[in-house]
N, CA, C and O of each residue as an XYZ file, in Angstrom:
772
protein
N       0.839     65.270    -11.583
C       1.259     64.447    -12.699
C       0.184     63.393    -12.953
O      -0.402     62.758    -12.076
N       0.012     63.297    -14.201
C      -1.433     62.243    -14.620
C      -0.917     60.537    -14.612
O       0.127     60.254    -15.200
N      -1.267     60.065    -14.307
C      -0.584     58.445    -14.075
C      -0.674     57.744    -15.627
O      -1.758     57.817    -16.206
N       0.067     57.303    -16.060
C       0.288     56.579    -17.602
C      -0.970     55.128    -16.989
O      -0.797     54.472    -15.961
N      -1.850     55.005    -17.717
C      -2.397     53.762    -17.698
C      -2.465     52.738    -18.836
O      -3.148     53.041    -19.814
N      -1.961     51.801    -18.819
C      -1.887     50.393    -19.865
C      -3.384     50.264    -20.061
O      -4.341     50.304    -19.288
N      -3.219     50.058    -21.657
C      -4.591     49.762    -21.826
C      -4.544     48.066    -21.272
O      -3.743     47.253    -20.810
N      -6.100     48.186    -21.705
C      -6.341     46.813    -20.806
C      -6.138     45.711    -21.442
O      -6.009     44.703    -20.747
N      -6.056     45.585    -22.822
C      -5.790     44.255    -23.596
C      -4.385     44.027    -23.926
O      -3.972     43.003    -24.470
N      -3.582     45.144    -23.529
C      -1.850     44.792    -22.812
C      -2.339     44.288    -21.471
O      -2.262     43.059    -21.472
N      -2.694     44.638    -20.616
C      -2.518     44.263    -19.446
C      -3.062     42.771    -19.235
O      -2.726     42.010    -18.328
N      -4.043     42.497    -20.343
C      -4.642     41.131    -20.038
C      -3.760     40.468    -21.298
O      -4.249     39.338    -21.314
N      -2.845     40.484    -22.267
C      -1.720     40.210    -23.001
C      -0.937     39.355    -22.071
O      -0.757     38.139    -22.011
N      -0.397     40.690    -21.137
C       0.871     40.614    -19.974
C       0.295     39.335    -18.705
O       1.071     38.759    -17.943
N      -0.779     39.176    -18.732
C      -1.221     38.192    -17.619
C      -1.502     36.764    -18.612
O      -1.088     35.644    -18.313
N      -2.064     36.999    -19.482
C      -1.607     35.612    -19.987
C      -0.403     34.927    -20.639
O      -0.295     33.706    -20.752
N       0.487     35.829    -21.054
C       1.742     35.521    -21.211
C       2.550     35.013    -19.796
O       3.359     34.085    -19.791
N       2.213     35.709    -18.750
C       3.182     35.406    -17.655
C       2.297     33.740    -17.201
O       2.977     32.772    -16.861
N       0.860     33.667    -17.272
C       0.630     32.287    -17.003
C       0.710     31.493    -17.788
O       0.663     30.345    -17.346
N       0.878     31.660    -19.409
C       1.030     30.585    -20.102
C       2.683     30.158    -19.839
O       3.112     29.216    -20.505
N       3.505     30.770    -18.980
C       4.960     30.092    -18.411
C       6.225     31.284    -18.959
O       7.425     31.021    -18.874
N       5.816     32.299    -19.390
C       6.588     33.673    -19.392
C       7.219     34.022    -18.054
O       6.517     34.637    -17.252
N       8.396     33.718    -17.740
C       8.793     35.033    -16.588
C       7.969     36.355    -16.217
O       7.015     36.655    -16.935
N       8.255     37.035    -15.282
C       8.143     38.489    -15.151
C       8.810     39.018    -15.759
O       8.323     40.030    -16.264
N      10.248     38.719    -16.091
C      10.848     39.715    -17.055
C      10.907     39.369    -18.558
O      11.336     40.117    -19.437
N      10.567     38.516    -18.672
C      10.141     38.005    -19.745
C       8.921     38.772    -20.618
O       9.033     39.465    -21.629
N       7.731     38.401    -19.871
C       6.439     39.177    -19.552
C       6.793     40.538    -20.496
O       6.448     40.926    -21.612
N       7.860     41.151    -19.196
C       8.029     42.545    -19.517
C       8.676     43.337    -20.980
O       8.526     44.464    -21.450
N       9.558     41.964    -21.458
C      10.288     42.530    -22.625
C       9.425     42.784    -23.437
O       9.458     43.784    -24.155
N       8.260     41.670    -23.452
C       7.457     41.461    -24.290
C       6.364     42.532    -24.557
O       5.733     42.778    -25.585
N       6.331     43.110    -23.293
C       4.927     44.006    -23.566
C       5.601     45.452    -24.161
O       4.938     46.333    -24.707
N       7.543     45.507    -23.859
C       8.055     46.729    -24.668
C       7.700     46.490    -25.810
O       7.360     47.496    -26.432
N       7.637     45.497    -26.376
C       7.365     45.453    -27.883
C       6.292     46.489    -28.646
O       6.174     47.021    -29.750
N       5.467     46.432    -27.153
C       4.130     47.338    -27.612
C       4.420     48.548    -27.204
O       3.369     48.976    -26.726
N       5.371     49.483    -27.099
C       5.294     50.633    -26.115
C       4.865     50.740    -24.824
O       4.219     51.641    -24.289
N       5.402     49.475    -24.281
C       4.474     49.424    -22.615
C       5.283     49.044    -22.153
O       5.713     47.894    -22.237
N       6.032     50.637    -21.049
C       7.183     49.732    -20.110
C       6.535     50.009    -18.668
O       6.147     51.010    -18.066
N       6.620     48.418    -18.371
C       5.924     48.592    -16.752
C       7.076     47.310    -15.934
O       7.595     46.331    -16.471
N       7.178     47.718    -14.689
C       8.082     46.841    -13.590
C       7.279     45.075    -13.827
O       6.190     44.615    -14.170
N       8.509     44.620    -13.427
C       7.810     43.526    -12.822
C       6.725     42.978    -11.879
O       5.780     42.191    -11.927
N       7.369     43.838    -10.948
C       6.136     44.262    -10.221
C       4.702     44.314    -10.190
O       3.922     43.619     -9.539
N       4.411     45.519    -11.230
C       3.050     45.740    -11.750
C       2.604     44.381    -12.698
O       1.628     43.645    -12.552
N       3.550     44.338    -13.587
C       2.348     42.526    -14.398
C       2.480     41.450    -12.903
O       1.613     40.576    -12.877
N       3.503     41.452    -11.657
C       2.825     40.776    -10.726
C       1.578     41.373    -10.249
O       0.616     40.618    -10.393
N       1.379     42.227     -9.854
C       0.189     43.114     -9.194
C      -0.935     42.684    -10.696
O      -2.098     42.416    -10.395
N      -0.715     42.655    -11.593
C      -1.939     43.070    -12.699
C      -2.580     41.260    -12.519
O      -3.786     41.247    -12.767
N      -2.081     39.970    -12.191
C      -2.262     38.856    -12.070
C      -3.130     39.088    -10.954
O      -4.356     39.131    -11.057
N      -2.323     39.278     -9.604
C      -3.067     39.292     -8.231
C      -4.431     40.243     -8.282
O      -5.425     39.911     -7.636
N      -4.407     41.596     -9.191
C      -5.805     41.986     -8.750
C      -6.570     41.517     -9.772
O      -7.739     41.638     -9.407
N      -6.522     41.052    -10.841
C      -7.310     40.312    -11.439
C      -8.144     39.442    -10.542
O      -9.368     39.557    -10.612
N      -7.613     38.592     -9.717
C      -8.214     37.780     -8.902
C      -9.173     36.648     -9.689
O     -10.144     36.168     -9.103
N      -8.830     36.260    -11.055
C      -9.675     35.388    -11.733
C      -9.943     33.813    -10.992
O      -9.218     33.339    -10.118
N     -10.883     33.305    -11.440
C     -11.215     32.802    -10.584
C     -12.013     31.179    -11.699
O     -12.822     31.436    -12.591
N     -11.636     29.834    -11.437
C     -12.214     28.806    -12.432
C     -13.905     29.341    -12.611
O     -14.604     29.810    -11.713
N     -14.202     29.164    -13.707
C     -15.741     29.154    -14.123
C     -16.335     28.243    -13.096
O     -15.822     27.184    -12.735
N     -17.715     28.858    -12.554
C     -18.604     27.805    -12.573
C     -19.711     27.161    -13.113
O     -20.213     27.371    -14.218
N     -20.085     26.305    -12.205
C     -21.635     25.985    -12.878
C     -21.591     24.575    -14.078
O     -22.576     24.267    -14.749
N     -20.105     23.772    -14.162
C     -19.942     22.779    -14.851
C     -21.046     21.447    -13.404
O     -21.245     21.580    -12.197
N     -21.424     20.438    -14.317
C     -22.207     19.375    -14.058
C     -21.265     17.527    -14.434
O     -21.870     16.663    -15.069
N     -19.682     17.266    -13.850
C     -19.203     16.632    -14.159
C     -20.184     15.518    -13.981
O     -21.206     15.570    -13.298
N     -19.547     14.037    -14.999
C     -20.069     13.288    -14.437
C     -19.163     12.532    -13.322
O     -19.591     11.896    -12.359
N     -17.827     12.751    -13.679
C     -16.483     12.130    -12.717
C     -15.933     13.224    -11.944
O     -16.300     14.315    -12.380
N     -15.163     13.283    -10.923
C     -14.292     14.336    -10.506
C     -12.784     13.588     -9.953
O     -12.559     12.731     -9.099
N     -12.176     14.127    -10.603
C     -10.521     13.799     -9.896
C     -10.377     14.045     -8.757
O     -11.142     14.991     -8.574
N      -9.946     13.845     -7.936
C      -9.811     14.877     -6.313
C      -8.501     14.295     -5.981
O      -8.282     13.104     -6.202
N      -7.268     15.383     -5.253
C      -6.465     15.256     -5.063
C      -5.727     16.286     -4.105
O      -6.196     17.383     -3.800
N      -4.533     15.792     -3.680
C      -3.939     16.997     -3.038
C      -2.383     17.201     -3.098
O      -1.861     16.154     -2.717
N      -1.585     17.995     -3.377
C      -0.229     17.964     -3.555
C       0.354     18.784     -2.443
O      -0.297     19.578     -1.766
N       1.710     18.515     -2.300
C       2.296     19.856     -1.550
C       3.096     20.761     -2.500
O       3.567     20.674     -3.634
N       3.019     21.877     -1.290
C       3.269     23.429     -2.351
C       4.212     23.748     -1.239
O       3.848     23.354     -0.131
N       5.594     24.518     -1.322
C       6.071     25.119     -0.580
C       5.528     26.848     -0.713
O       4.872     27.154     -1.707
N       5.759     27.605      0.041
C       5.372     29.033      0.310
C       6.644     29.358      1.481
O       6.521     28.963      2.641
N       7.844     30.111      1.024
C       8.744     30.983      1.874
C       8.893     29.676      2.981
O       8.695     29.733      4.194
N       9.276     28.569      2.233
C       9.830     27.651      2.771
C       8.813     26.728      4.070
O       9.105     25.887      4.921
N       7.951     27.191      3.793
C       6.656     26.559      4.803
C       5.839     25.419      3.551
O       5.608     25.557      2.350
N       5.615     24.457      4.396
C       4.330     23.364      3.447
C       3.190     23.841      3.443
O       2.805     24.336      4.503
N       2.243     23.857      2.224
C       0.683     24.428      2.403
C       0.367     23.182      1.008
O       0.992     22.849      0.001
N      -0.891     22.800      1.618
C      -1.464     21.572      0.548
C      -2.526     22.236     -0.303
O      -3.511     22.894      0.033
N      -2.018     21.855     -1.619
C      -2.999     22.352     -2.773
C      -3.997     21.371     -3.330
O      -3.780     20.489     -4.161
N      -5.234     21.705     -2.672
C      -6.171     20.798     -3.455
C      -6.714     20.939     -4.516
O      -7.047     22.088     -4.804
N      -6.992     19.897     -5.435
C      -7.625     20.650     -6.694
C      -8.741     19.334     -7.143
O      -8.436     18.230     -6.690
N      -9.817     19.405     -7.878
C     -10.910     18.658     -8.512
C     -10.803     19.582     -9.735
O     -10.845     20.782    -10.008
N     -10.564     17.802    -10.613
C     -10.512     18.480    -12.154
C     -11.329     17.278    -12.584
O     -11.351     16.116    -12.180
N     -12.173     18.098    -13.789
C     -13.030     17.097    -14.567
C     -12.023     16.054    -15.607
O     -11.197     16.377    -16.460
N     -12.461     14.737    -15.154
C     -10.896     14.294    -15.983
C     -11.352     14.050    -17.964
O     -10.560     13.781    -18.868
N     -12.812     14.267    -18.058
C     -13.193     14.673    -19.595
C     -12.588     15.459    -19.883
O     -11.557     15.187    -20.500
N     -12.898     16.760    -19.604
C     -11.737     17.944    -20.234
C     -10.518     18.321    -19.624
O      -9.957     19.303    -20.111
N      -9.893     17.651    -18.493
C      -8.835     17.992    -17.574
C      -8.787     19.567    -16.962
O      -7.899     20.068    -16.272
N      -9.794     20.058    -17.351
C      -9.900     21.191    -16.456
C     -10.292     21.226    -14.972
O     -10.942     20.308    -14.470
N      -9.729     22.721    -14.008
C     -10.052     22.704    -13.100
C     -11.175     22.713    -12.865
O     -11.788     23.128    -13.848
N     -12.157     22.337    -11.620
C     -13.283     23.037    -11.329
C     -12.911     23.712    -10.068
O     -13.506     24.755     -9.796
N     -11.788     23.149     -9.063
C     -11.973     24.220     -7.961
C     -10.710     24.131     -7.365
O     -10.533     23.020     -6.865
N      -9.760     24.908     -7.237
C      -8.356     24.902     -6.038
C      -8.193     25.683     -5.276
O      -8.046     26.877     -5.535
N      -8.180     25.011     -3.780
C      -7.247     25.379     -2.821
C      -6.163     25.221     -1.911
O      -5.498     24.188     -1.976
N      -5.862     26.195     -0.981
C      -4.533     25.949     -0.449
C      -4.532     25.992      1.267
O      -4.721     26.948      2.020
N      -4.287     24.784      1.519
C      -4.409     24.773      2.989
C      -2.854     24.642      3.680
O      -1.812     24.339      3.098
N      -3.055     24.977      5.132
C      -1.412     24.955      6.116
C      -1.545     23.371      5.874
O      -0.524     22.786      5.513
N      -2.900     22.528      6.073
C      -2.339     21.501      6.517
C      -3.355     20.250      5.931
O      -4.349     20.846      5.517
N      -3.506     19.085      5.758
C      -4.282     18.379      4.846
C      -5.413     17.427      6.246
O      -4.803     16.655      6.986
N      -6.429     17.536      6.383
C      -7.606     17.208      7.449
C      -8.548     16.625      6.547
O      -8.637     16.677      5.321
N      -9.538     15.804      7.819
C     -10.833     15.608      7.034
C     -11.731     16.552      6.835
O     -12.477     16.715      5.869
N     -11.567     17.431      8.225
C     -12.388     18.912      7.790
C     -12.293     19.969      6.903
O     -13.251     20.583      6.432
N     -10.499     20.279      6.565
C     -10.609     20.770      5.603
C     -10.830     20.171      4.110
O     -11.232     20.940      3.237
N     -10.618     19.052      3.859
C     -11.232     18.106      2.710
C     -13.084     18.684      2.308
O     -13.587     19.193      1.306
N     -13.661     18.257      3.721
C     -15.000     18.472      3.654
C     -15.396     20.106      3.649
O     -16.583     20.430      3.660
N     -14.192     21.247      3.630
C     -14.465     22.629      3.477
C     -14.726     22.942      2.340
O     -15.689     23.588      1.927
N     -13.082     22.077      1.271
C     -13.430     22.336      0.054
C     -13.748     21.848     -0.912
O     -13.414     22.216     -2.039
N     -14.898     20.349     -0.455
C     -15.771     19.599     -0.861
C     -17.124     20.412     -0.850
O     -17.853     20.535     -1.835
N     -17.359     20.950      0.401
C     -18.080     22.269      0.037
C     -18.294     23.257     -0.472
O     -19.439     23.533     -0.831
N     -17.338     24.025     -0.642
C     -17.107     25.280     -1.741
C     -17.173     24.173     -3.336
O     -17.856     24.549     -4.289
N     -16.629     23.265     -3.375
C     -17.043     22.518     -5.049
C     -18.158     22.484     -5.044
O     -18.474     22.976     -6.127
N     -19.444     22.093     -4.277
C     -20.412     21.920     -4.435
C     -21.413     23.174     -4.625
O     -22.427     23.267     -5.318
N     -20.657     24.291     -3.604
C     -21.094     25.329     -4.237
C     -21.310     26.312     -5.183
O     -22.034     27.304     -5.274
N     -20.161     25.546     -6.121
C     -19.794     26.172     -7.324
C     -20.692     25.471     -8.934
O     -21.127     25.899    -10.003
N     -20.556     24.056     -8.120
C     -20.395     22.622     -9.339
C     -21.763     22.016     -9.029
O     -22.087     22.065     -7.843
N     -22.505     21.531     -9.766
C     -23.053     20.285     -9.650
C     -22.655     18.722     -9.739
O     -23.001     17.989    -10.666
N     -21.616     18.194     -8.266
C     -21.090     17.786     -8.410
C     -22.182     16.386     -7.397
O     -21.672     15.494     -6.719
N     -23.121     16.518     -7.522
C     -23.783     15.803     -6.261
C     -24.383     14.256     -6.637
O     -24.858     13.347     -5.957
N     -24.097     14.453     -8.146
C     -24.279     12.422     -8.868
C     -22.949     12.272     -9.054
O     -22.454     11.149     -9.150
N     -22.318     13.249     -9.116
C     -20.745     13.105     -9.572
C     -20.337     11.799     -8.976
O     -20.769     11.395     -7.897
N     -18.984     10.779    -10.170
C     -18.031      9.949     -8.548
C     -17.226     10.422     -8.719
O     -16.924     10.600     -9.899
N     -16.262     10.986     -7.553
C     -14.936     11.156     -7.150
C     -14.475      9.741     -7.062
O     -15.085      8.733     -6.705
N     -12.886      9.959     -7.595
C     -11.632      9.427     -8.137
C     -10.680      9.902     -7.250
O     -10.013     10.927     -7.400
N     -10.651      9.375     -6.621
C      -9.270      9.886     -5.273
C      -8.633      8.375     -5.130
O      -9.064      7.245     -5.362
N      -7.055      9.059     -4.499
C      -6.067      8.216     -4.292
C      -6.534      6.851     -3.048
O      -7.639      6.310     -3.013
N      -5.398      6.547     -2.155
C      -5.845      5.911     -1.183
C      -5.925      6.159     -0.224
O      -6.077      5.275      0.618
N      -5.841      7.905      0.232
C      -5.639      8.797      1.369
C      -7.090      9.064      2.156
O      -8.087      9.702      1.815
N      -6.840      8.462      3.100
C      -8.156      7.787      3.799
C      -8.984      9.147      4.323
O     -10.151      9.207      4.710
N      -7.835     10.391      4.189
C      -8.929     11.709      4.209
C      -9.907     12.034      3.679
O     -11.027     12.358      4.074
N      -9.170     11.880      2.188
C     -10.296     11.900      1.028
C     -11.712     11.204      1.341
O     -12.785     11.806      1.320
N     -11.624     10.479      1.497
C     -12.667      9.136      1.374
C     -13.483      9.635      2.410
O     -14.608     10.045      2.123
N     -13.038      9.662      3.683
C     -13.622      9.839      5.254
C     -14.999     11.440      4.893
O     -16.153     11.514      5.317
N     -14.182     12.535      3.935
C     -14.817     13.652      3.710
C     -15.740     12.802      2.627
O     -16.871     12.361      2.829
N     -15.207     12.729      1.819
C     -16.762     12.421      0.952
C     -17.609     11.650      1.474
O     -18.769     11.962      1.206
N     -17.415     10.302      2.449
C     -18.414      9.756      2.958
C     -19.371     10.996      3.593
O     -20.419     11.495      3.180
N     -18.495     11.282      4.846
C     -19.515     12.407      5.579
C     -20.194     13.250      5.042
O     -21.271     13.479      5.592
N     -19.851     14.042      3.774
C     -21.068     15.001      2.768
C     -21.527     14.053      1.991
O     -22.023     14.462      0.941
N     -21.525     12.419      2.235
C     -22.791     11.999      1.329
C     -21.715     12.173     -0.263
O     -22.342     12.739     -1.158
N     -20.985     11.967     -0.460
C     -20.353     12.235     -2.136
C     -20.161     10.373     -2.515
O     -19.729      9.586     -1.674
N     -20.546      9.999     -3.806
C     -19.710      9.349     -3.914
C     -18.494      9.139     -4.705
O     -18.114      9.782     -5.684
N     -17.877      8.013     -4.055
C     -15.912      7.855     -4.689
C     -15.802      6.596     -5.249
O     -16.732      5.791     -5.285
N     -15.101      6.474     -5.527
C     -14.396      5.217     -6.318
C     -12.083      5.720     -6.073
O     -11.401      6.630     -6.544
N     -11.817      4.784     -5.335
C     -10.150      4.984     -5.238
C      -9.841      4.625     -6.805
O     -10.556      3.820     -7.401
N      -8.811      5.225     -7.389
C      -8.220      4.610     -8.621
C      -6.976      5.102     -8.406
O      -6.561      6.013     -7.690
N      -6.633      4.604     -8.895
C      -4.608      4.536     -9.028
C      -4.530      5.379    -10.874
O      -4.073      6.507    -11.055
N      -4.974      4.664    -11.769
C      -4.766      5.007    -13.173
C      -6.008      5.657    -13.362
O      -6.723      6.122    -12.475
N      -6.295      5.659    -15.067
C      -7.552      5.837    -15.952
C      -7.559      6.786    -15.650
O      -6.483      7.338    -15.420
N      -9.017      7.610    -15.461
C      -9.570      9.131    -15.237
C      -8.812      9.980    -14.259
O      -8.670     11.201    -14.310
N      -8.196      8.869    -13.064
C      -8.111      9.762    -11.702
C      -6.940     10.427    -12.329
O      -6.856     11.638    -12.123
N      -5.949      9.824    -13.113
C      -4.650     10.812    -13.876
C      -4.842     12.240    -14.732
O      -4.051     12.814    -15.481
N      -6.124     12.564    -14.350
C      -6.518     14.110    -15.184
C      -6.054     14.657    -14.197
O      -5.421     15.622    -14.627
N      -5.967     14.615    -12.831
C      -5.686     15.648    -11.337
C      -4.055     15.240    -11.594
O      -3.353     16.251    -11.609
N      -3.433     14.193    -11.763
C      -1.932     14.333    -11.239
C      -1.581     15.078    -12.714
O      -0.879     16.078    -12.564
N      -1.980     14.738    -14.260
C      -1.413     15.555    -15.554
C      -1.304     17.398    -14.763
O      -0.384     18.201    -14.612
N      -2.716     17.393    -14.451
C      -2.799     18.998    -13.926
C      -1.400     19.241    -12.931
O      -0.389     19.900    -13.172
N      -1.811     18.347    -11.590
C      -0.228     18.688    -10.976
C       0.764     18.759    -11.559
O       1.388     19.800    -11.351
N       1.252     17.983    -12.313
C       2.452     17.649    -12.721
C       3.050     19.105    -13.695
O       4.254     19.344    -13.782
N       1.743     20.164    -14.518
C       2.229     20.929    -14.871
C       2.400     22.080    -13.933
O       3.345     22.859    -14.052
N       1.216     22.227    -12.716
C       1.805     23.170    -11.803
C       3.035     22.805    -10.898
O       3.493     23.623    -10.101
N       3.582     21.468    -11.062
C       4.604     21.712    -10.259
C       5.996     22.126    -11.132
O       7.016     22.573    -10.609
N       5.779     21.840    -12.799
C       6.539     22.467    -13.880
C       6.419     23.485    -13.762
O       7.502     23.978    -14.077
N       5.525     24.496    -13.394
C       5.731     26.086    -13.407
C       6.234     26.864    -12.464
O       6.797     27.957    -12.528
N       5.836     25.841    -11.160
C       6.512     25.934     -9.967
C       7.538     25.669     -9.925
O       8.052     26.146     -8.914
N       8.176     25.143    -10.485
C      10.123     24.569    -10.503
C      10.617     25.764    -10.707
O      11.604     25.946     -9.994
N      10.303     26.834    -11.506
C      10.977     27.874    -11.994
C      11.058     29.127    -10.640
O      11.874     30.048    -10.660
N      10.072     28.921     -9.558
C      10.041     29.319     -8.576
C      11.007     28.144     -7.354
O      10.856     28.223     -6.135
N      11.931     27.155     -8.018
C      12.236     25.952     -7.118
C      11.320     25.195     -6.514
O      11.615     24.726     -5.415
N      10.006     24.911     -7.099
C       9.014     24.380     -6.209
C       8.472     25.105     -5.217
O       7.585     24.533     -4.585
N       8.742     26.171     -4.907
C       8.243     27.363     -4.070
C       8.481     28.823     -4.478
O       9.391     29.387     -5.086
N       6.978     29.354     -3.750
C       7.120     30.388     -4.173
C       7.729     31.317     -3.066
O       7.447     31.058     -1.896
N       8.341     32.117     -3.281
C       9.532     32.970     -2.444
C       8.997     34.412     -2.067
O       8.665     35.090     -3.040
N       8.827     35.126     -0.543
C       8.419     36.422     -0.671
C       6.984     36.475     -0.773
O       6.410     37.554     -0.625
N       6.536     35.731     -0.941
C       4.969     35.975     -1.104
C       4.189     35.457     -0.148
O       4.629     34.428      0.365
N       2.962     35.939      0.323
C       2.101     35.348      1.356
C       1.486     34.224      0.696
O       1.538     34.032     -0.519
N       0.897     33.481      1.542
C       0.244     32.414      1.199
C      -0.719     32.734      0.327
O      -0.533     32.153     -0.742
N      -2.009     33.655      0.335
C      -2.860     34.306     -0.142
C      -2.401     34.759     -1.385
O      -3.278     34.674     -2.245
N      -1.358     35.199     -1.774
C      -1.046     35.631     -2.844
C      -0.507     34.497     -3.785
O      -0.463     34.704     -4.998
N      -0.002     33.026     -3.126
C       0.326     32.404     -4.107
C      -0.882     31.618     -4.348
O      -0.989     31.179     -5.493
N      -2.101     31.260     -3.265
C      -3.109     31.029     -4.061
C      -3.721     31.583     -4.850
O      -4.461     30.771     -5.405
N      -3.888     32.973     -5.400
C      -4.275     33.979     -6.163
C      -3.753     33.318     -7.415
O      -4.474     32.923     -8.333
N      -1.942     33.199     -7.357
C      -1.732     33.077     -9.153
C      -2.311     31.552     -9.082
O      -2.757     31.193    -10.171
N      -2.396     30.675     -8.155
C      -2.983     28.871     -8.376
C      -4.053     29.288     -9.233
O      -4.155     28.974    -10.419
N      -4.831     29.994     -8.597
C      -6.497     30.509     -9.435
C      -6.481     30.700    -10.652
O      -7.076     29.934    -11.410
N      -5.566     32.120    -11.233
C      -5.200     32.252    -12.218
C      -4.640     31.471    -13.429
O      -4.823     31.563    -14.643
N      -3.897     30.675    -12.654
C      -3.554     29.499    -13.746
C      -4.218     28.729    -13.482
O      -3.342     27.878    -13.635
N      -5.016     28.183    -13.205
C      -6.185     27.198    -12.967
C      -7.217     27.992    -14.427
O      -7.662     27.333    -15.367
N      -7.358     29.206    -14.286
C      -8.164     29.813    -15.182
C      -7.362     29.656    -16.981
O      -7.624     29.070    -18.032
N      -6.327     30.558    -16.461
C      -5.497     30.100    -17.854
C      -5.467     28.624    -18.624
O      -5.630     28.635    -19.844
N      -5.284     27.484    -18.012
C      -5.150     26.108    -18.097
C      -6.086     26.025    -18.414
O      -5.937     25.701    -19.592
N      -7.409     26.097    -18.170
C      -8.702     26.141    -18.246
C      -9.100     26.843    -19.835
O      -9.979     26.215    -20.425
N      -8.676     27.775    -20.396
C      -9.038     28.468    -21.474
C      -7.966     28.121    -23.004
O      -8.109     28.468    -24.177
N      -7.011     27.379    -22.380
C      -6.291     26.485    -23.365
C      -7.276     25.511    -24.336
O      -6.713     24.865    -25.219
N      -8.221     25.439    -24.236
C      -9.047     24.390    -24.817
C      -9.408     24.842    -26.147
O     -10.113     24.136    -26.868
């Protein structure tokens, strides 16, 4: 039997509908519209192997830096994210078990590997992690409470709106996989502009 394959501009339809805040079944009614009946399942699977990923190669002159908690199958994992607070886009998120100075300075590293972030100032809270990592890679910061540093909490504040619909957690899924859709909507959020 020959396998039915979705063309690809349904399938990339079905992934931005489900990240612009579509359900899965939602998603799905939607893509019957087109003659395309596929599980929930699969537009989950069509997100995860996408594996999209924020652009690089931006040259901020500010960076937001921040960290929230994320539940995952009822476990805490901290989502970090640096967003340029000019365009409120992402430049880089990840998801850790647990919030350190080393892991701060991991994915102070991977930003740098992505970003030219090295005149940049970081805008972080008063979480003496933050600070401790950027000293040690040489970054500089500035703490702010308001102004620019509110481009990283606007961003949270809508992933934890998309996350509510999951109860603030995501259910059934590995950790790895819920950083996958973070990426994805980091990308989506990102192409809203």
């Amino acid at each position: 039997m020959e396998r039915e394959r979705t063309p690809r501009r349904l399938m990339e339809l079905g992934i931005r509908l489900h990240l612009a805040g579509l359900s899965l079944s939602n998603t799905v009614r939607e893509l019957e519209k087109f003659g395309v009946e596929r599980s929930q399942k699969a537009v989950h699977d069509w997100v995860h192997k996408a594996d999209l990923q924020p652009a690089s190669g931006a040259s901020p002159d500010h960076v937001a830096l921040d960290e929230t908690v994320i539940r995952i199958n009822g476990q805490q994992f901290w989502l970090y994210a640096a967003v340029d607070p000019k365009t409120n886009e992402f430049l880089h998120v990840r998801l850790f078990t647990t919030t350190t100075t080393a892991l701060t300075q991991r994915f102070l590293r991977e930003l740098r590997e992505k970003h030219d972030v090295k005149d940049a100032v970081f805008l972080v809270d008063h979480a003496q992690h933050l600070a401790a990592a950027l000293q040690r890679t040489g970054l500089r910061f500035r703490p702010e409470r308001h102004g620019n540093r509110n481009a990283v909490e606007r961003v949270f504040r809508e992933v934890k709106r998309r996350t509510s619909s999951f109860s603030n957690s995501f259910s059934h899924v590995d950790p790895a996989t819920a950083e996958t859709w973070l990426r994805s909507f980091a990308v989506w959020w990102n192409s809203r502009n």
